[in-house]
Backbone bond lengths (Angstrom), bond angles and torsions (degrees), N, CA, C in turn:
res aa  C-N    CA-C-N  psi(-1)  N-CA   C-N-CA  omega(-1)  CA-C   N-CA-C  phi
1 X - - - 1.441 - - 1.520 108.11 -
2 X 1.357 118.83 145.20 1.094 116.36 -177.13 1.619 122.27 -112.55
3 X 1.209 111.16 -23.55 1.533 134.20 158.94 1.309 114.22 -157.61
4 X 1.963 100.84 -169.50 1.557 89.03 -175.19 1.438 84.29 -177.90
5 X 1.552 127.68 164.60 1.359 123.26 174.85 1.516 94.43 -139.63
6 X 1.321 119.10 -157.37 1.803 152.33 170.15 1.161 134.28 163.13
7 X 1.407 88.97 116.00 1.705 121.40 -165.49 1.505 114.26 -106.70
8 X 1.403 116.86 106.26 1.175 116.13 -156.18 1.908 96.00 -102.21
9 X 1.246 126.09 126.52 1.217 123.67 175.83 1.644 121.71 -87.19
10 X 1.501 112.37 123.26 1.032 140.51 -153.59 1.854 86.96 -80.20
11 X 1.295 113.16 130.45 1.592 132.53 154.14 2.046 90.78 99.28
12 X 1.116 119.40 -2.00 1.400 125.29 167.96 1.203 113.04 -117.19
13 X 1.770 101.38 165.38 1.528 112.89 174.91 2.234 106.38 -92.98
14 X 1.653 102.35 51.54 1.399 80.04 -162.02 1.734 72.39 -134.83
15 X 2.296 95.70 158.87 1.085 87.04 153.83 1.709 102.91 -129.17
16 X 1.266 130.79 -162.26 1.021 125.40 163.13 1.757 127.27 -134.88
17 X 1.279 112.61 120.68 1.580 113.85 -164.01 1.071 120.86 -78.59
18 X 0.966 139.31 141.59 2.248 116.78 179.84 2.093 89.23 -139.61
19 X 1.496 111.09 103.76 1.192 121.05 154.08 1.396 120.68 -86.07
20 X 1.603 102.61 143.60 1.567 105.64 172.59 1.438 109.41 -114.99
21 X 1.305 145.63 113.90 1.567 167.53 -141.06 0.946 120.37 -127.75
22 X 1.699 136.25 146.01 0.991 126.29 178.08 1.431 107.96 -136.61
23 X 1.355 130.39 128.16 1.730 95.21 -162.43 2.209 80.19 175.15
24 X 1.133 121.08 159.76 1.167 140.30 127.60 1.831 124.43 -12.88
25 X 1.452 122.97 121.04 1.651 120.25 176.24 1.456 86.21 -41.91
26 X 1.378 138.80 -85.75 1.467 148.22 -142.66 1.488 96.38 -55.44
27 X 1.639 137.00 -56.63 1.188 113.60 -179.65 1.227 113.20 -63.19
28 X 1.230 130.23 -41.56 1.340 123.58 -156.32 2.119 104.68 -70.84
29 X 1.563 95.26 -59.34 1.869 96.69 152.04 1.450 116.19 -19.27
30 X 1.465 115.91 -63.07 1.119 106.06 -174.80 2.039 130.74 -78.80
31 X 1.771 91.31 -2.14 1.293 76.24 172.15 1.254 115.78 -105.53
32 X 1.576 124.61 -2.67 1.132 132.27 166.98 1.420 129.87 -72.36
33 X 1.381 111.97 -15.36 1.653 144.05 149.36 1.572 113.36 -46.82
34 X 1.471 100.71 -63.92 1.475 108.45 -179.69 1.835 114.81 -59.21
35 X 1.553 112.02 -36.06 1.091 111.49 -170.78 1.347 115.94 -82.38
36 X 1.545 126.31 -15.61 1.092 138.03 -168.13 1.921 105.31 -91.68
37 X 1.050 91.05 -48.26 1.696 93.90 158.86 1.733 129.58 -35.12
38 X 1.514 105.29 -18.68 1.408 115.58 -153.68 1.703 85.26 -97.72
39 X 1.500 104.54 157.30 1.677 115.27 -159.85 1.275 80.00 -83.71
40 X 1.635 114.04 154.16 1.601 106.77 167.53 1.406 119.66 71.59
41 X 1.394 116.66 13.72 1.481 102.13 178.92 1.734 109.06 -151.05
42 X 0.943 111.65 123.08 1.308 136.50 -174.18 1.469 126.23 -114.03
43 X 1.586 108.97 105.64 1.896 113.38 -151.82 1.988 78.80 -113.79
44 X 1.408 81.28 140.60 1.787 118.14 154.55 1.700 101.91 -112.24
45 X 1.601 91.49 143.97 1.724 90.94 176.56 1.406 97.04 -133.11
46 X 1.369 124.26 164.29 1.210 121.68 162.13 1.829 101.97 -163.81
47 X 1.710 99.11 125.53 1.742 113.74 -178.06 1.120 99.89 -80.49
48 X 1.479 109.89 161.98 1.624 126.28 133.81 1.310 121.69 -130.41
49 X 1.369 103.46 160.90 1.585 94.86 -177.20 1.343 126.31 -80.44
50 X 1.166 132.96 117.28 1.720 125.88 167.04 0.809 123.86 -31.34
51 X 1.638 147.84 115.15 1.118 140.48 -166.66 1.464 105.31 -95.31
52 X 1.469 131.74 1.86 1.361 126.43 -139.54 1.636 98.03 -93.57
């Protein structure tokens, strides 16, 4: 992982996480799999390409 924040929204019971990752489509797929599985939790993803 490369960073990460938490933003907790004010007048709701929600917060919102924003990780920064470094990893393979398939790992990263797969950890967004794992997290989506979790009761109560609902992941958006979005890649870019490494330019390096």
């Amino acid at each position: 992982m490369s960073g990460g924040s938490a933003f907790p929204i004010k007048g709701r019971e929600m917060n919102v996480i924003a990780l920064i990752v470094n990893g393979s489509t398939d790992e990263i797929g797969a950890m967004i799999g794992k997290l989506g599985m979790m009761k109560g939790v609902t992941v958006k993803s979005a890649l870019a390409k490494n330019e390096e």
